[in-house]
PyMOL commands that place a pseudoatom at each C-alpha (Angstrom):
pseudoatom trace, name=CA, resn=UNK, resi=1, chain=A, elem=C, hetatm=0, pos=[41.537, 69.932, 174.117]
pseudoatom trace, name=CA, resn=UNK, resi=2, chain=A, elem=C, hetatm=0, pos=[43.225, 72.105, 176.984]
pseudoatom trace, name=CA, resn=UNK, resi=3, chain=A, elem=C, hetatm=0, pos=[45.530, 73.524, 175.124]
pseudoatom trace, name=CA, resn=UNK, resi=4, chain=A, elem=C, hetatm=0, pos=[43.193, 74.023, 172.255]
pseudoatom trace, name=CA, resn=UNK, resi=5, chain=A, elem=C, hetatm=0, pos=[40.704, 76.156, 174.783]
pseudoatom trace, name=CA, resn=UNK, resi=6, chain=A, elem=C, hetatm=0, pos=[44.277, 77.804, 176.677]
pseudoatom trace, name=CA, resn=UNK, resi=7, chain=A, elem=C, hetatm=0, pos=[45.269, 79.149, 172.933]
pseudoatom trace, name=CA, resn=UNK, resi=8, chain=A, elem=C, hetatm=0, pos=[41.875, 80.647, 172.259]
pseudoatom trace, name=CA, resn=UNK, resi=9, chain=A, elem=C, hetatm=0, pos=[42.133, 82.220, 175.605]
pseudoatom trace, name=CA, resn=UNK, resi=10, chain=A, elem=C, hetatm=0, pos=[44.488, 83.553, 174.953]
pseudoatom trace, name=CA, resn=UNK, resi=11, chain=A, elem=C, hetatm=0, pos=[44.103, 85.216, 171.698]
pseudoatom trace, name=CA, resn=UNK, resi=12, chain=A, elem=C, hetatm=0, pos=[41.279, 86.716, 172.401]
pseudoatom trace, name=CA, resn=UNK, resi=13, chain=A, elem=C, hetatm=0, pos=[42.769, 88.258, 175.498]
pseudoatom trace, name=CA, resn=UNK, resi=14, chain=A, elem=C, hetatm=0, pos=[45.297, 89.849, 172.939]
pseudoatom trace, name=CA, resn=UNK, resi=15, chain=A, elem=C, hetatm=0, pos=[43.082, 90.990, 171.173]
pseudoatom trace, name=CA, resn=UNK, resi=16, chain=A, elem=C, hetatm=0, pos=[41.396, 92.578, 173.857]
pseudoatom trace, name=CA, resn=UNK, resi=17, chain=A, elem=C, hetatm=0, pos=[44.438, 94.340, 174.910]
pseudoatom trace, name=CA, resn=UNK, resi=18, chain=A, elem=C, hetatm=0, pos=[45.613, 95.630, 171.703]
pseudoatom trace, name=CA, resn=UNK, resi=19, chain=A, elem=C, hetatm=0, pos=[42.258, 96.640, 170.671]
pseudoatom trace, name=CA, resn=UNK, resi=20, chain=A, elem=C, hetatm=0, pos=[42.065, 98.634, 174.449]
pseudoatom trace, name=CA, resn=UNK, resi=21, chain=A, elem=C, hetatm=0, pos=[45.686, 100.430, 173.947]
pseudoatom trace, name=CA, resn=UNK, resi=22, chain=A, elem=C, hetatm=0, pos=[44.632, 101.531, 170.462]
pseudoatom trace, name=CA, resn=UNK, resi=23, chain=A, elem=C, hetatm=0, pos=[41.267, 102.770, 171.787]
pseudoatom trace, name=CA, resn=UNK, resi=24, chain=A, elem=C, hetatm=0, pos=[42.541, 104.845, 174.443]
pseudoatom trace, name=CA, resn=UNK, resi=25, chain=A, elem=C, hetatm=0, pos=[45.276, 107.000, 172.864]
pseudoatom trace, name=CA, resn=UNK, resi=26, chain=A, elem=C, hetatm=0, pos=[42.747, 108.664, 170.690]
pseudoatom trace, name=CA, resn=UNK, resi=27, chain=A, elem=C, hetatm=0, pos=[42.253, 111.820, 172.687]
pseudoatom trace, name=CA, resn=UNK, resi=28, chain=A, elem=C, hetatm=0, pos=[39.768, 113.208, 169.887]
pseudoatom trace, name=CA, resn=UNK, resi=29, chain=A, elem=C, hetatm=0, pos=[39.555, 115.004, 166.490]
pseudoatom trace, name=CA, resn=UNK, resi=30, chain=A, elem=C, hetatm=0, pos=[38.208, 117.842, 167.370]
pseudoatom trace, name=CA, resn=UNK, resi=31, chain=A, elem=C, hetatm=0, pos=[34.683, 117.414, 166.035]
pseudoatom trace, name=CA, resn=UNK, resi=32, chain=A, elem=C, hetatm=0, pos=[32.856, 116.680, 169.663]
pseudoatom trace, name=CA, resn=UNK, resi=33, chain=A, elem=C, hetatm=0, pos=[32.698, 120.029, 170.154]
pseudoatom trace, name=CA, resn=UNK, resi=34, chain=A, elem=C, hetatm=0, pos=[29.206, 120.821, 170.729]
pseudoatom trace, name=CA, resn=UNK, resi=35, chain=A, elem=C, hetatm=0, pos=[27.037, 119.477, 174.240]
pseudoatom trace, name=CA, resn=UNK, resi=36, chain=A, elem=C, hetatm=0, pos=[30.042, 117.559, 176.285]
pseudoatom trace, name=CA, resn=UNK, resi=37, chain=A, elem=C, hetatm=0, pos=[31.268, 113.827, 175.105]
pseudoatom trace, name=CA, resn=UNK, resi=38, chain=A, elem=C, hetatm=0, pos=[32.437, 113.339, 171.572]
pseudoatom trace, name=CA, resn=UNK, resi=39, chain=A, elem=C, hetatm=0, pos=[30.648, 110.910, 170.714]
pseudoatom trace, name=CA, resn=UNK, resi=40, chain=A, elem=C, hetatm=0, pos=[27.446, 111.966, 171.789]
pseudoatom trace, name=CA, resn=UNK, resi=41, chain=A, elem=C, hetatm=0, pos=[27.713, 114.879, 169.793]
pseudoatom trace, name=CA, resn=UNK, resi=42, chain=A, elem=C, hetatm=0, pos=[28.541, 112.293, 166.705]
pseudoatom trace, name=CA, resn=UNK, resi=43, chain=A, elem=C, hetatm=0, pos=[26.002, 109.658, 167.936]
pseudoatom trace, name=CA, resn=UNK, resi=44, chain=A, elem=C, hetatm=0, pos=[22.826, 112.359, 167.662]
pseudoatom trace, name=CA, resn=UNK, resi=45, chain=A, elem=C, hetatm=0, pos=[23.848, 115.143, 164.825]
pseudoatom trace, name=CA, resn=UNK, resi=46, chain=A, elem=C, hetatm=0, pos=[27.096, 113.817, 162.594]
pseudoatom trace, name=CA, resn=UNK, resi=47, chain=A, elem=C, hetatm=0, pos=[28.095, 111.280, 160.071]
pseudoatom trace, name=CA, resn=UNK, resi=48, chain=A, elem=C, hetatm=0, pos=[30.422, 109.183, 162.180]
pseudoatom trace, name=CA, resn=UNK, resi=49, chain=A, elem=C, hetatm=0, pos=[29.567, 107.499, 165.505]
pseudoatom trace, name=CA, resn=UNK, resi=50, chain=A, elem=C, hetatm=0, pos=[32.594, 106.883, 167.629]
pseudoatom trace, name=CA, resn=UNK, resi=51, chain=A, elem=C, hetatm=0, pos=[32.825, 103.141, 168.783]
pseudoatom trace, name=CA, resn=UNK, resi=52, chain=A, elem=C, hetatm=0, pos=[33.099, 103.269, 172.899]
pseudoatom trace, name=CA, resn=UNK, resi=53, chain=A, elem=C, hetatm=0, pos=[34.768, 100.116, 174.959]
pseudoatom trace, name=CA, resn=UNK, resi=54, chain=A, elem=C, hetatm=0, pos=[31.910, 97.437, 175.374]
pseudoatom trace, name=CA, resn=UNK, resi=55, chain=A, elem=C, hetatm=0, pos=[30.341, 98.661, 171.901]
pseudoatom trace, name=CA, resn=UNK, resi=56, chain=A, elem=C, hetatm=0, pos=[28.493, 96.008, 169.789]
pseudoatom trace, name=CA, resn=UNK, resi=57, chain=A, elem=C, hetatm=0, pos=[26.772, 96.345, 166.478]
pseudoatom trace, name=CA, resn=UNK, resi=58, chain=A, elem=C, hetatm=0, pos=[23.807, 95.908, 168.135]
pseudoatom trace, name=CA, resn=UNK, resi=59, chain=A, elem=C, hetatm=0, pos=[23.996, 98.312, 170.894]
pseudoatom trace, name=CA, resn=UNK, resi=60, chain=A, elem=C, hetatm=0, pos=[25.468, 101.233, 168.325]
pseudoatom trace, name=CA, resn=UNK, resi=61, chain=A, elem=C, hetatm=0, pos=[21.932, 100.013, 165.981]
pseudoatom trace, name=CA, resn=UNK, resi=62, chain=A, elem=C, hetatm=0, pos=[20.061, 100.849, 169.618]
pseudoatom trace, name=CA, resn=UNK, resi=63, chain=A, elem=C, hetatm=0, pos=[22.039, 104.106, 170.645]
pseudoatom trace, name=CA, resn=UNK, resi=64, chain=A, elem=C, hetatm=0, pos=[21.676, 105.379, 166.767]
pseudoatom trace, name=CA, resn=UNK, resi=65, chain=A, elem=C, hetatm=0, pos=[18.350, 104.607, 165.904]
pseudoatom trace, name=CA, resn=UNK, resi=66, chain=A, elem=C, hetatm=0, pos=[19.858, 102.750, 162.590]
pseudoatom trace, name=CA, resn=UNK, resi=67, chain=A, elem=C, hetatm=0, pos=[19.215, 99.153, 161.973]
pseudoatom trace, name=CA, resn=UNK, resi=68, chain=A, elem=C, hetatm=0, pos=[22.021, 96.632, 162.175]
pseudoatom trace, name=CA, resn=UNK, resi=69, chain=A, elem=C, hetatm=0, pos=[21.754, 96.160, 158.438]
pseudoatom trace, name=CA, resn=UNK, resi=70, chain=A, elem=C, hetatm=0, pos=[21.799, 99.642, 157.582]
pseudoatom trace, name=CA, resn=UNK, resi=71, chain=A, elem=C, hetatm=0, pos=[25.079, 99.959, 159.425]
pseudoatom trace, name=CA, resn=UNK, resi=72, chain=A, elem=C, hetatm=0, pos=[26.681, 96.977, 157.813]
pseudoatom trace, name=CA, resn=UNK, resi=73, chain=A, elem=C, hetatm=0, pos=[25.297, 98.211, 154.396]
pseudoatom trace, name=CA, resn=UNK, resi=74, chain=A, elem=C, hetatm=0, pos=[27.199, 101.624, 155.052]
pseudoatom trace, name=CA, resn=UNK, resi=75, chain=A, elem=C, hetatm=0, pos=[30.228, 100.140, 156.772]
pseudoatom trace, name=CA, resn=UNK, resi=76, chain=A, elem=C, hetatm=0, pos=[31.011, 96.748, 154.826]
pseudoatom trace, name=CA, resn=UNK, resi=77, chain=A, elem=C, hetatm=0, pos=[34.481, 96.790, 156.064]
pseudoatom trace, name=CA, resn=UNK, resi=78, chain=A, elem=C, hetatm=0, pos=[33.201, 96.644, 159.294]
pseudoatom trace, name=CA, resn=UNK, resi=79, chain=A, elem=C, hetatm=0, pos=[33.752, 93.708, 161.148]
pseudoatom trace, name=CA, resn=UNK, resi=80, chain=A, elem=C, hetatm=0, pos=[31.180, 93.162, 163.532]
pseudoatom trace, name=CA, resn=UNK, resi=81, chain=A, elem=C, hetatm=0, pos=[33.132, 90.898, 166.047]
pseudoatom trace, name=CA, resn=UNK, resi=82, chain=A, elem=C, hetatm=0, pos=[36.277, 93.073, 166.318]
pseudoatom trace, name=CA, resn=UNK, resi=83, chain=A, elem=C, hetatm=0, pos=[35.183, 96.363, 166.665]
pseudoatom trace, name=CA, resn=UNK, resi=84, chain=A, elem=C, hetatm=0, pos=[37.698, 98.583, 168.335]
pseudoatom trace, name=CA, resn=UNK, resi=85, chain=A, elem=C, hetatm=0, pos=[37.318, 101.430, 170.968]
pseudoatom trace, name=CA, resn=UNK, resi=86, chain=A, elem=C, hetatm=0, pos=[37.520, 104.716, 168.659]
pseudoatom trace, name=CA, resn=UNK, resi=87, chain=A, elem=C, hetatm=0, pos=[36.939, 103.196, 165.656]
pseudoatom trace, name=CA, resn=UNK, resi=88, chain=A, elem=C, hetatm=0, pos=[34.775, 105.576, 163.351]
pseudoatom trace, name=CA, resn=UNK, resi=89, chain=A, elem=C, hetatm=0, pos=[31.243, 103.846, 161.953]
pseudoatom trace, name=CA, resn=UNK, resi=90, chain=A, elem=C, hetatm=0, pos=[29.609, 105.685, 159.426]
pseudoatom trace, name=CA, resn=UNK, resi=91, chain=A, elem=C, hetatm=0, pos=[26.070, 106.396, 159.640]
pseudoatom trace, name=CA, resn=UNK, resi=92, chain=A, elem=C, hetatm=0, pos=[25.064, 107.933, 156.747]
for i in range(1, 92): cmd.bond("trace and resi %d" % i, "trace and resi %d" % (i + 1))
show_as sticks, trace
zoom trace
């Protein structure tokens, strides 16, 4: 049952990890231009909102103003539980 839990533990540290380097190398496209952070600017006026490290689906719905269902609706590639820092969601 150890092992079983030690495995887990481990995978989902990976995960972590990988999903952390990935997220950090993205230095931006450009498009945050206007009022200071990226993904503000893409949160409030664009089409994209720009997944930040400790994102859920549930705190994007909250920062967005769009439901969790609306998100999944437009992004049904999306998977909610591995969502990775700089990952694009669309929004519209």
């Amino acid at each position: 049952m150890l092992a079983v839990i030690g495995v887990a533990l481990l995978a989902a540290i990976l995960v972590f990890v990988i999903a952390t380097s990935l997220g950090g190398s993205d230095s931006g496209d450009g498009k945050g231009g206007k009022g200071g952070g990226g993904a503000k600017a893409e949160k409030s006026e664009g089409k994209f909102y720009t997944v930040e490290p400790g994102d859920s689906l549930t705190s994007i719905a909250d920062k967005t103003g769009i439901s969790v269902n609306k998100l999944t609706q437009l992004n049904p590639d999306l998977d909610p539980q591995a969502l990775i820092s700089g990952q694009r969601v669309k929004l519209r």
